[in-house]
C-alpha positions as a Python dict, from the first residue, in 0.01 Angstrom:
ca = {
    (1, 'X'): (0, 0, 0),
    (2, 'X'): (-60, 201, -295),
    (3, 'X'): (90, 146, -645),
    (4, 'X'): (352, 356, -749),
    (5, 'X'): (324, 331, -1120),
    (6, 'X'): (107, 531, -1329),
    (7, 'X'): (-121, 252, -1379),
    (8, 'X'): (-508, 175, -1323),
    (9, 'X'): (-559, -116, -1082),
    (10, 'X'): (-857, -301, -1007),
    (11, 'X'): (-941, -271, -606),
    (12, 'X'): (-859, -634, -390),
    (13, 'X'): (-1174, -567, -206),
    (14, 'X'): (-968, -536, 179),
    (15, 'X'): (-735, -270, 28),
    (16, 'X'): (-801, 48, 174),
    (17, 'X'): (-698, 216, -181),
    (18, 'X'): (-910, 398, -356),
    (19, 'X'): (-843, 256, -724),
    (20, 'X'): (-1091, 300, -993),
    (21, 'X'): (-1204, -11, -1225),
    (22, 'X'): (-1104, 4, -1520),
    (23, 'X'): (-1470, -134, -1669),
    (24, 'X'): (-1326, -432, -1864),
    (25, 'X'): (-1203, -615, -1550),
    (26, 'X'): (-1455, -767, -1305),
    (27, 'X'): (-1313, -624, -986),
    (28, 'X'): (-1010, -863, -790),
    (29, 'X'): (-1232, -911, -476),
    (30, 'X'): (-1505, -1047, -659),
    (31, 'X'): (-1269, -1346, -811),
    (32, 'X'): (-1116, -1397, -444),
    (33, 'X'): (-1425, -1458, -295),
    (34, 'X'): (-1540, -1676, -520),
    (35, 'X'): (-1228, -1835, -489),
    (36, 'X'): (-1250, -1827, -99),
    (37, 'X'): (-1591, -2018, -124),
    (38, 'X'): (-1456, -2264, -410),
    (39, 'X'): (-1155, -2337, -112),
    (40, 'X'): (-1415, -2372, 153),
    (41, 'X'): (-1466, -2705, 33),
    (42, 'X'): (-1145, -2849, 16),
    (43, 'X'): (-970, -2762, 325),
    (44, 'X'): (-954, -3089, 444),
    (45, 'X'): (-796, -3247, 122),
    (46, 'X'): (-471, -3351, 71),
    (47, 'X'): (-230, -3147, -167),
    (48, 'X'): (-419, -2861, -173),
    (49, 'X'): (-130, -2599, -31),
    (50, 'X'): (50, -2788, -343),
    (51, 'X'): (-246, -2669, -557),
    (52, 'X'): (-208, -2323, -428),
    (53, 'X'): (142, -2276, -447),
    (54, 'X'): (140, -2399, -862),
    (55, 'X'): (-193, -2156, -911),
    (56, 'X'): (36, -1868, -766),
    (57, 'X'): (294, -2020, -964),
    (58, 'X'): (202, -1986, -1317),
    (59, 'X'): (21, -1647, -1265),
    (60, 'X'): (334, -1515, -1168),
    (61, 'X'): (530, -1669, -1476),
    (62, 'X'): (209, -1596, -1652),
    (63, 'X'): (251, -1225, -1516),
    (64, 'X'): (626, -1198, -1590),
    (65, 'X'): (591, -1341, -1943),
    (66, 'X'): (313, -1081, -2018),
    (67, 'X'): (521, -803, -1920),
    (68, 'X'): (874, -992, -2123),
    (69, 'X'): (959, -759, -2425),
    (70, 'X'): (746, -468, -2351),
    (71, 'X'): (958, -142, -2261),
    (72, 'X'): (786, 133, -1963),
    (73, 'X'): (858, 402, -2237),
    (74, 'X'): (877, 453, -2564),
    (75, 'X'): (1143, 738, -2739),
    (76, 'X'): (989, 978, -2960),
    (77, 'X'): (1251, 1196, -3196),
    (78, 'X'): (1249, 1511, -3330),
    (79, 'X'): (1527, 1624, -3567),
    (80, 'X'): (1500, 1993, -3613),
    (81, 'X'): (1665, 2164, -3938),
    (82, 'X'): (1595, 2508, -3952),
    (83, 'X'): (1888, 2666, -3903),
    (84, 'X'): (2059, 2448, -4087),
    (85, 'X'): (1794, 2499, -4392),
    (86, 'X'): (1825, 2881, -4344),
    (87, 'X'): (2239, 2863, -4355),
    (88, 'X'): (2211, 2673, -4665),
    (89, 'X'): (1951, 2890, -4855),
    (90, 'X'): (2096, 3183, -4838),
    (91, 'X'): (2433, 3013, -4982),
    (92, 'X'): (2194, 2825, -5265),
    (93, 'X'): (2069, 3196, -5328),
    (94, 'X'): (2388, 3330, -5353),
    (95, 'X'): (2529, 3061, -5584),
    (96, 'X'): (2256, 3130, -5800),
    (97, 'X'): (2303, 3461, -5870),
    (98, 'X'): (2640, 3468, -5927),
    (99, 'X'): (2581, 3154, -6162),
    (100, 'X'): (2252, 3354, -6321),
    (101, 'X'): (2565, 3666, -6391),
    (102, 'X'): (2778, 3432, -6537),
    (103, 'X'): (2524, 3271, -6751),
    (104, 'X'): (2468, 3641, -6858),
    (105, 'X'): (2788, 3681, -7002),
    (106, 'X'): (2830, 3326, -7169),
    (107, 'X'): (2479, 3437, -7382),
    (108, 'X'): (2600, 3765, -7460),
    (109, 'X'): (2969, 3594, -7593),
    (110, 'X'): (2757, 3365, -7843),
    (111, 'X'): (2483, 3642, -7957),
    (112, 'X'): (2856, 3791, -8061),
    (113, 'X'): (2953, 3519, -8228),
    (114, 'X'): (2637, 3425, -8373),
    (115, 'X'): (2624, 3817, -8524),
    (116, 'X'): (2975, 3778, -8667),
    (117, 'X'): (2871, 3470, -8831),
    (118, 'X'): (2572, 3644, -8959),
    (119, 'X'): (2807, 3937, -9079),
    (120, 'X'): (3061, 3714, -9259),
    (121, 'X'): (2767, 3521, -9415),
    (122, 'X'): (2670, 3847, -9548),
    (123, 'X'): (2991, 4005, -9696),
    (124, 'X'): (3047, 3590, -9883),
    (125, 'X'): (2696, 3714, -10049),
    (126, 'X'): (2779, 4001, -10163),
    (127, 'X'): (3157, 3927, -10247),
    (128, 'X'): (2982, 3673, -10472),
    (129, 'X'): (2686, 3878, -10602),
    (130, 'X'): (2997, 4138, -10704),
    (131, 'X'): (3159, 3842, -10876),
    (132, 'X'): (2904, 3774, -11099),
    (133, 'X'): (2751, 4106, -11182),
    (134, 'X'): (3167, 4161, -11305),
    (135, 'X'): (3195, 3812, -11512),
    (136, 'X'): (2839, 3917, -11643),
    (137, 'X'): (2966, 4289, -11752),
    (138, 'X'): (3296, 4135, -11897),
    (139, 'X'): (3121, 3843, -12116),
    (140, 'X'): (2858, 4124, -12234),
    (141, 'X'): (3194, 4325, -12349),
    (142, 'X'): (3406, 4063, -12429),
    (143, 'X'): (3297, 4000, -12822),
    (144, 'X'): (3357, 4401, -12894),
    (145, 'X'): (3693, 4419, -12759),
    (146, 'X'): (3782, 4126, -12900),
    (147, 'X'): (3706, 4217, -13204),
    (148, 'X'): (3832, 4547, -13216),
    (149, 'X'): (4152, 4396, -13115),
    (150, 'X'): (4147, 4125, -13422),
    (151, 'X'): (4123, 3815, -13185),
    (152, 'X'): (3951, 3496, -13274),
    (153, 'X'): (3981, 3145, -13272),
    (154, 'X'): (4138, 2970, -13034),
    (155, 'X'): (4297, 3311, -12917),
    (156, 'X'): (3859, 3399, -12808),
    (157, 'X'): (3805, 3055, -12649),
    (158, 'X'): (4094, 3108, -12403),
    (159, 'X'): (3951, 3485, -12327),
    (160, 'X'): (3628, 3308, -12186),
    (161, 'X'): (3816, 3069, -12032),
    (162, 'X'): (4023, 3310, -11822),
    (163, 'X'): (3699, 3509, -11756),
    (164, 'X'): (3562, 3225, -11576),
    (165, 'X'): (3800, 3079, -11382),
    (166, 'X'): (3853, 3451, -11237),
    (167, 'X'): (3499, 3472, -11179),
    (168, 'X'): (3558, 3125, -10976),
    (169, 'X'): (3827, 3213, -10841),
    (170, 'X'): (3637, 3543, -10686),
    (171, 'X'): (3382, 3283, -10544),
    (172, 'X'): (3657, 3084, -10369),
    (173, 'X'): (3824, 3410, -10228),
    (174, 'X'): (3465, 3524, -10072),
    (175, 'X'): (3422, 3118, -9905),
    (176, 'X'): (3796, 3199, -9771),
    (177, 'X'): (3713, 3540, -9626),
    (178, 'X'): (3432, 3414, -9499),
    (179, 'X'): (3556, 3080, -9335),
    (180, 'X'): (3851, 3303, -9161),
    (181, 'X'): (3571, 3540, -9033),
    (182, 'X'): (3376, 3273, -8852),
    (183, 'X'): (3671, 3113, -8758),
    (184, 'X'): (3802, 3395, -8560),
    (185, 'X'): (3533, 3493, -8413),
    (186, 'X'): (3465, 3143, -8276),
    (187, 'X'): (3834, 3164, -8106),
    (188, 'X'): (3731, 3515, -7983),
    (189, 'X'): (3434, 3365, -7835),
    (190, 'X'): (3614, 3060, -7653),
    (191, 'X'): (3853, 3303, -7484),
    (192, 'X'): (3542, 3525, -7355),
    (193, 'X'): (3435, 3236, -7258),
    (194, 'X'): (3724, 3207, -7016),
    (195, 'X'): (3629, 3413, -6684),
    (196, 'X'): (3304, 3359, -6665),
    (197, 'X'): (3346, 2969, -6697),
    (198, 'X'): (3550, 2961, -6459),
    (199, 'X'): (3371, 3190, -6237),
    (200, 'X'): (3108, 2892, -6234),
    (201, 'X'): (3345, 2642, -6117),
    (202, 'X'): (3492, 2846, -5836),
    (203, 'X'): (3171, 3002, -5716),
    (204, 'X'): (3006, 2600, -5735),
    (205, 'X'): (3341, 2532, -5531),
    (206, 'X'): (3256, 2782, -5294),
    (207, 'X'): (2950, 2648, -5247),
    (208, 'X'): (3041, 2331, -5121),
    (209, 'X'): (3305, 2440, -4872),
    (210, 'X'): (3036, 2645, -4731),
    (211, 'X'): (2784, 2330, -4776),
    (212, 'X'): (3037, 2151, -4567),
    (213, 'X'): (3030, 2427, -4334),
    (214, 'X'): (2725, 2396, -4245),
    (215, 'X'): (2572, 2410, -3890),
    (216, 'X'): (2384, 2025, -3794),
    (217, 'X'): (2076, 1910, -3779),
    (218, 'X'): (1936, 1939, -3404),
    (219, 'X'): (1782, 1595, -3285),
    (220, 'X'): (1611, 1584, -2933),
    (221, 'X'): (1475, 1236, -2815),
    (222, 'X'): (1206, 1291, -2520),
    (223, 'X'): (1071, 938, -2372),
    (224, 'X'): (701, 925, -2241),
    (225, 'X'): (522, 637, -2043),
    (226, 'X'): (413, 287, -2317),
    (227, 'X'): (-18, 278, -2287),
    (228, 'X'): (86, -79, -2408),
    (229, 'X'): (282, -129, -2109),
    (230, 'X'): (98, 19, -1863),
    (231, 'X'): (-217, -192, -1990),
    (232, 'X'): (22, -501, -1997),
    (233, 'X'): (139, -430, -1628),
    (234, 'X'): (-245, -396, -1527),
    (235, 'X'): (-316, -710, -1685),
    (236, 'X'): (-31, -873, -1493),
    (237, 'X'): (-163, -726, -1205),
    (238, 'X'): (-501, -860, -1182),
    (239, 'X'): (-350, -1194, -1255),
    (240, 'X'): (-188, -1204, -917),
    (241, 'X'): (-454, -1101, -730),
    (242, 'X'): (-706, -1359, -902),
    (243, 'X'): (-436, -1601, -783),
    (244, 'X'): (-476, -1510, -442),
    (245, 'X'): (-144, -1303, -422),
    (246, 'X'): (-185, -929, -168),
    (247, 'X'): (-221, -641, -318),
    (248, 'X'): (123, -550, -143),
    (249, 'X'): (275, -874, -242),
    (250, 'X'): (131, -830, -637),
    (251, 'X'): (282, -458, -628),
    (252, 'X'): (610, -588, -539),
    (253, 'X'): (657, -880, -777),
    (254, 'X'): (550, -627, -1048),
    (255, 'X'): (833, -368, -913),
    (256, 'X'): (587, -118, -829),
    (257, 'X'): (685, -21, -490),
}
């Protein structure tokens, strides 16, 4: 009867099968009839169907054991993402340019603020350079029109001393203008700021709805025959026969007709 799994078998030596050695496996008929001869000898003894029967014995369990834990196939699985990766790139790409525009517009909003700062850094510096070309005019003049107006003393002193502290006071007025200038633009900046912040957040939140959205991966699982098994099940096979079991009789046991 001829084996009906994909498996090599060695040839009984009576089967009519035509079932190539495998090469590592001295063929079954060779071990029977060696065998055969060995049992020539003992026919007449006592216990030797006993004998027989435990020698078929064990190679079965042997046989079954050998097979015990070993599956007929083996799953391979493939998980394909390409659509999946394609879906999600083109809503990456268009997250980043709307995040790239916004961007844009949040650098432009601190170059302005940045330039009004310069500005108002500029007009303190001159306020102040104004100041003191003033104070420096008014102490060069100061002695003649005092004089020609008969002050001196203590009268003088206080002159100076109200020349300065205007001169200071200048210098805090130009820190003032200044401070409300940068001020103000900061706030002006912060509520530019506005839209295109929270453009970020809702095209990000966008993003992940469609993200969520998105089509699964594919997995396919294909099974194809276990060499280990198949080498297992010859092995198994060629223990039965070397016990004396038929090739029909080993093929059964081993489920393969």
């Amino acid at each position: 009867m001829a084996p009906k799994k994909n498996v090599t078998l060695v040839n009984d030596g009576r089967s009519s099968n035509t079932i190539k050695n495998t090469g590592t496996v001295k063929p079954i008929g060779y071990d029977v009839a060696r065998a055969a001869a060995a049992a020539g000898s003992e026919v007449n003894k006592p216990g030797r169907g006993a004998v027989d029967a435990a020698i078929k014995g064990g190679a079965l369990a042997s046989a079954k054991a050998n097979l015990a834990g070993v599956s007929p196939k083996i799953s391979s699985t493939v998980t394909d993402t390409s659509e999946r990766d394609a879906y999600l790139e083109i809503l990456k790409a268009q997250l980043d340019a709307q995040t790239a525009a916004y961007d844009q517009l949040l650098a432009y909003n601190q170059q302005m603020y940045e330039a009004q700062q310069k500005q108002a850094a500029q007009q303190r510096e001159d306020n102040a350079r104004r100041a003191y070309i003033a104070k420096e005019m008014a102490l060069k003049n100061l002695p003649g029109q005092l004089a020609r107006e008969g002050i001196n003393g203590g009268l003088a002193e206080s002159s100076y001393v109200r020349l300065n502290n205007r001169y200071n006071s200048s210098l805090a007025d130009a820190d003032n203008t200044y401070s409300d200038a940068v001020n103000q633009a900061y706030l002006d900046m912060i509520q530019a700021n506005r839209e295109p912040q929270s453009g970020k957040l809702s095209a990000q939140a966008d993003y992940a709805a469609g993200a969520a959205k998105a089509p699964k991966a594919k997995t396919t699982t294909t099974d194809k025959a276990n060499p280990r098994y198949n080498a297992a099940l010859q092995e198994s096979y060629n223990m039965l026969r070397r016990a004396g079991y038929t090739d029909a009789m080993a093929s059964k046991l081993l489920g393969l007709e």
